[in-house]
C-alpha positions, 0 to 999 in steps of 0.5 A: 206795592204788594199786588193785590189777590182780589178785585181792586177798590172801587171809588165813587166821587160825589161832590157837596157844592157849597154844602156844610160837613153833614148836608148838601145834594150829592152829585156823582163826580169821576172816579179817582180824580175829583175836580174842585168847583171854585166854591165847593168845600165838602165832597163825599165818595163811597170806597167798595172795599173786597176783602178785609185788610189795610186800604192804602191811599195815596192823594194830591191835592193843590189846597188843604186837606181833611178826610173822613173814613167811616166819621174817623177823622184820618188826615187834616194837612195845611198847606201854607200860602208861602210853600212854593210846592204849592200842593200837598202829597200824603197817604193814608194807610187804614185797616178795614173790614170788607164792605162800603167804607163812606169817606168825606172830604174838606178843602180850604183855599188854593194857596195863592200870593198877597193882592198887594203883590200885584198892586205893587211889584207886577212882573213882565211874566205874571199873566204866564205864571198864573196860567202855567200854575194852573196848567201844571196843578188843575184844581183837583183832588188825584186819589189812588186806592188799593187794599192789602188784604189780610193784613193790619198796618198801622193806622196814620197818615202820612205827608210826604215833604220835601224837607232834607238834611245830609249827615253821614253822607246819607240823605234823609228826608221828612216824613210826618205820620199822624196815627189814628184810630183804626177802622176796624179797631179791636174791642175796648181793653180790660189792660188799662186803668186810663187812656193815658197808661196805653202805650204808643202804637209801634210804628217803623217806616222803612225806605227802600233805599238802605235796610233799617228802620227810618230815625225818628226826630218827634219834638215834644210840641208834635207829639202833644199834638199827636204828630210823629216825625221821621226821617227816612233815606233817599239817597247816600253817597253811592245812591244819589239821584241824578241832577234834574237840570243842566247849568245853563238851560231854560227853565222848564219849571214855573216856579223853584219847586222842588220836584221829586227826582224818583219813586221810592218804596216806605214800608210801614209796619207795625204788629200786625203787619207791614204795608209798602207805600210810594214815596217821592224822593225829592231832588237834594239841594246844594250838590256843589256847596262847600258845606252839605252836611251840618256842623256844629261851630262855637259861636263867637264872643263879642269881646273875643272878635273885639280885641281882633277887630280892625280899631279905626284912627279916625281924626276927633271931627269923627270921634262919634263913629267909634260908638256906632262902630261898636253898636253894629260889632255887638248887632252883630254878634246877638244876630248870629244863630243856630238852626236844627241839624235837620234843617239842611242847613249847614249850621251858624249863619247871621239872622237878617234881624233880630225882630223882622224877619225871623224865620227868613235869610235872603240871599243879598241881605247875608251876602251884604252882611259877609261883606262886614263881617269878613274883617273878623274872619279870625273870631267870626264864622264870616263864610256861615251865611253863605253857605247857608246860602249855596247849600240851597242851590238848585240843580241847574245853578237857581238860588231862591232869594229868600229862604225858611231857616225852619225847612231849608226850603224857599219861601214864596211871596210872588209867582215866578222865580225871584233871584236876588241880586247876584252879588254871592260872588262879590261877597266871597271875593271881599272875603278872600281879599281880607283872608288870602283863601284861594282854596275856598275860591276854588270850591265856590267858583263852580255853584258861582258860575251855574248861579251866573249861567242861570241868569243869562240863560233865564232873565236875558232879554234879546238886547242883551239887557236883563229883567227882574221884578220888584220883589227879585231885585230887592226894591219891593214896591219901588216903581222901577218896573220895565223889561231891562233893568240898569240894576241886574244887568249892571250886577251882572256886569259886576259878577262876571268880572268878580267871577274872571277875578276868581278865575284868575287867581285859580289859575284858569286864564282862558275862562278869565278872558271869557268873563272879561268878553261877557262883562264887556259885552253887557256892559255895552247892551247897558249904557246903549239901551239903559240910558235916558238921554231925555233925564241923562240916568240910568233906568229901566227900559219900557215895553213901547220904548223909552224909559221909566221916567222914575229916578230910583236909586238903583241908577247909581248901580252900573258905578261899582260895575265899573262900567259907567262913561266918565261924561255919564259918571259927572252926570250921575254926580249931578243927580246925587248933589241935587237936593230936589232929587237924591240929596235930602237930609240922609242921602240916598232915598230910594225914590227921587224927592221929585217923583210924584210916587215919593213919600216923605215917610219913607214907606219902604222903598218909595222914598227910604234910605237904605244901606244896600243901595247907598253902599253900591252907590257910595262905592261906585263913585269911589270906583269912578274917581270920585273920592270926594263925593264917596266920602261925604256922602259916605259921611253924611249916611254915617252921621243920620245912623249915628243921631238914630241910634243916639235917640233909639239905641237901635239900627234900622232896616232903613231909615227917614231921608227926610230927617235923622229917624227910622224908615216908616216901615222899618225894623231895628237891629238889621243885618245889612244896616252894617254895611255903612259903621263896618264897609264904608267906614274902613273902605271909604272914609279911611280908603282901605282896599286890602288884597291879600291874595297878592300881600297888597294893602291899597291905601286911598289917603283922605285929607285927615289930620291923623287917619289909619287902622290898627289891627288889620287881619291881611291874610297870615299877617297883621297890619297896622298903618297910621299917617299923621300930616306934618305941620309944615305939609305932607304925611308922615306914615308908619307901618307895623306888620307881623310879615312883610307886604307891599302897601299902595298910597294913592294921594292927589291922583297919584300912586306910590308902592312901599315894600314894607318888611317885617316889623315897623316902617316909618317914611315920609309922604311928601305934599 
């Protein structure tokens, strides 16, 4: 900032309480900070400027803004109830004459989150938050003023956000400027025949940290509402802030606002002069993501990924899934987006829905859709979505679980942070057991593994269980509250031991035994401390002791951790098959038929089937030995999706459990829904387990008449493999394969390997 040669600005607040734009008693308030009153709307202040030149205000401020100079209206920022900075940093830069400049000021609302928010998915922290948010953003107006005297800078305003994107390795970051009439305009011009025919106000911002003016990127909707938008450099390869938080600290933060990590210099010059003005330079996101700098991929052809599918072969009895398999591949393939390069996102990824949703990629809802995805990894940018995600990771490991696509930026809804589950890790690894990719292992293990950190430092309860919220763990308005919570800690459980797998294969034993030794250990504090003798289930733990007496779907969770005792597996069986509880018409409802919170419209998650939650149930009893319960609920779940789409030609975000119809509250064509056509369909009803970084195809037979899977893309090779039974008993199996591999058939309990060359194979598998 250019020091000033004469006296400073002096500032007088006054305060309009409850007061219209043109009237109201005046009160004097503190110079340079202004506190709100809870009703207050309208302040004024007087600025005692010395000298002729360019003011140059810099604001802050927890609510929306507007000003006046002089009558002239100079700034009007919002501030969306969604945005997690939860207040607005901007300038003003004003020419002026020496003298009292009268300035008026308007506030809106403090940004605060939805009533139903508390009603409906309250949170062990939320009385903390609320007070910590106060602490950090009194409720006030924080106003510096200074004058460049003898210079006349471009009149705007500016809003400082911290929206980044990366392109040749250099940071830029958003600015917006709203150029106004100057206070001391010049006399009306005699050189224009129309208003229209004045040409635009030059104006160059330049930050101090590269030489060269910012890049501008106004749309033609900002410019015909009279914005300008550039991007300015914070940062480049050799110039970079340092990380703000270590992976695995406390969190010193209350909510995942992304803070400045220093104070930068914008020059903003025109032609009659330059002023400089401090800029925050927020911190950059996704500093270990495997894609930072946005690319621009073809997006794929539905008939191209077709024609590389796996084709399932399937016995008549399941002819019908062919038409949903199909569906959910065309989904699929319409879901697939673009974002703008100044975005910050890396590029493709899979939109969660094609009308819920629009703006917002979640981190469970993509990680679940990779899970499908994954088998088109030959045609599909099946690792998109997921990069999207990581290259939201903040310092310190955090990942927000909802993200806007149109800034890159987290989304609020609730206070707190709010991490979904951790189940990244999971996706990645479902991916490289189809692609064989040990080098994208590599780059992902690490922003796993802060991700981890991050959550044993920051939701693990001293009994060695872990905490979320409604909104956090996914359930919304289930009424699954508590302190520790069967479905986070058994997740974490689960990534510990996908994360020692990754490290495994990287070669890295020593650091694989300590994920072994942690998800040992949390799966110890879960069946000790998350387990209802009194109900015989899982569920969340209660503050005064015993547990939620809810029975929610996510109980079923700790099965595909693979933590679960056998005598606790054929209890939790007992759960699913009983038609009071959780076998309706479509299994699994998210809510117990028998809870008195249970509605039979759905009504989100107080009673709606959902894919997520029947995936990880299905898969867990597939993983706990029971096959027979995995495939028929696997089927009855593929069949009520299947009369849905016959009747709507739509999937659903979730669906009745009470009849073959959408959820109450419930959106077509939605992403995960292609967990149950794509996942259960290839890895339960056929019982593919493929493992390509160990040229392994695991095989879990199903009693079928003719049952198989062509086309399967097995890391560099191409697998066929088909067993038709035998009249007189057994299977006779062939294999066709580009490469050699070894296939594993389980049947009846028992294992059988087949080293199979390249080529066709055929033996016989005997009863």
């Amino acid at each position: 900032m250019d020091t000033p040669t004469t006296p400073p600005v002096e500032i007088v607040f006054w305060s309009r309480a409850g007061a219209t734009r043109d009237a109201g008693s005046l009160a004097q308030a503190q110079a340079e900070t202004l506190a709100f009153e809870p009703e207050g709307r309208f302040y004024a202040a007087r600025l005692q400027v010395p000298a002729a030149g360019t003011l140059v205000l810099e604001l802050s401020s927890p609510r929306p803004l507007r000003l006046w100079l002089d009558g002239a209206p100079v700034l009007d920022e919002g501030l969306f109830w969604r945005c997690y900075e939860r207040h607005l940093r901007a300038a003003v830069v004003a020419p002026c004459l020496a003298g009292p400049v009268a300035m008026l000021v308007e506030v809106g609302p403090r940004s605060s989150w939805p009533a139903s928010i508390d009603r409906d998915c309250p949170s062990r922290r939320r009385a903390h938050v609320r007070a910590a948010l106060q602490q950090r953003l009194p409720d006030r107006l924080g106003m510096t003023a200074c004058l460049v005297p003898g210079v006349q800078a471009p009149a705007t305003s500016l809003r400082f956000l911290p929206t980044q994107f990366r392109r040749d390795d250099i940071t830029w970051q958003h600015v917006l400027a709203q150029p106004f009439a100057g206070l001391a305009a010049d006399p009306p011009s005699l050189d224009h025949a129309s208003p229209l025919d004045r040409p635009e106000p030059v104006l160059l911002l330049t930050s101090s940290v590269l030489p060269g003016a910012a890049r501008e990127g106004t749309t033609a909707e900002e410019r015909q509402r009279g914005w300008r938008r550039f991007f300015v450099p914070v940062g480049h390869f050799a110039d970079d802030p340092e990380p703000l938080r270590r992976p695995g600290d406390p969190e010193t933060r209350v909510e995942p606002s992304v803070e400045p990590a220093r104070l930068l210099s914008l020059r903003v010059e025109g032609p009659g002069g330059a002023v400089e003005v401090p800029m925050p330079g927020y911190e950059s996101l996704g500093r270990q993501a495997p894609v930072r700098q946005f690319r621009s991929l073809p997006r794929p052809q539905f008939e191209a990924t077709w024609a590389q599918l796996p084709e399932p072969v399937l016995p008549p009895r399941l002819a019908w899934t062919q038409r949903l398999y199909h569906y959910t591949w065309d989904m699929l393939h319409r879901l697939v987006r673009e974002p703008r390069p100044e975005s910050g996102l890396p590029g493709l990824y899979v939109a969660t829905a094609l009308k819920n949703f629009a703006w917002h990629q979640f981190v469970w809802d993509s990680s679940f859709t990779a899970m499908c995805t994954a088998y088109a990894w030959r045609a599909f940018p099946v690792h998109a979505s997921l990069d999207l995600l990581l290259s939201r990771q903040f310092d310190g490991g955090y990942i927000h679980r909802e993200h806007d696509i149109r800034d890159g930026l987290p989304a609020a809804y609730e206070p707190d942070f709010s991490p979904n589950p951790p189940i990244l890790s999971v996706a990645e690894w479902a991916i490289a057991c189809l692609t064989g990719d040990r080098l994208r292992l590599a780059r992902v293990y690490p922003p796993l593994t802060d991700l981890h950190r991050w959550l044993r430092a920051n939701r693990q309860l001293p009994d060695g269980t872990y905490w979320t919220t409604g909104l956090a763990n996914g359930l919304d308005n289930s009424p699954s509250l508590g302190e520790g919570y069967p479905c986070l800690t058994a997740q974490m459980a689960h990534d510990a031991e996908v994360l020692g797998r990754m490290a495994r294969a990287l070669g890295r034993p020593a650091e694989a035994e300590a994920w072994e030794a942690e998800r040992a250990a949390i799966a110890q504090a879960l069946n000790a401390h998350l387990w209802s003798p009194a109900q015989s289930i899982y569920a969340t733990s209660l503050a005064e002791g015993g547990h939620n007496p809810n029975k929610v779907v996510t109980a079923f969770w700790p099965l595909w951790a693979g933590v679960v005792p056998a005598d606790r597996v054929e209890a939790l069986a007992r759960h699913l098959q009983d038609p009071h509880s959780f076998w309706r018409h479509h299994p699994i409802p998210s809510l117990a038929a028998d809870s008195p919170h249970f509605r039979p419209a759905g009504d989100y998650w107080l009673g709606s089937t959902w894919a997520p939650t029947n995936f990880a149930a299905i898969k867990g009893f597939a993983r706990a030995g029971r096959w027979d319960l995995a495939r028929l609920t696997a089927e009855r779940h593929l069949y009520c999706m299947y009369e849905v789409l016959r009747d709507t030609g739509s999937i659903w975000e979730n669906y009745s459990s009470e009849k073959s119809e959408r959820g109450s509250w419930s959106g077509p064509d939605y992403c995960w829904s292609s967990l149950g056509p794509v996942a259960l369909l290839l890895e339960v009803v056929l019982g593919l387990e493929p493992d390509a970084l160990h040229n392994t195809l695991r095989w879990n037979l199903p009693e079928e008449t003719v049952v198989g899977v062509r086309r399967l893309p097995l890391g560099p090779a191409t697998v066929s493999v088909e067993a038709r039974r035998r009249a007189e008993g057994g299977y006779d199996v062939e294999v066709n394969s580009d490469r050699a591999l070894r296939l594993e058939i389980q049947r009846q309990g028992e294992w059988r390997a087949y080293d199979c060359p390249c080529g066709a194979t055929r033996f016989a598998l005997g009863t």
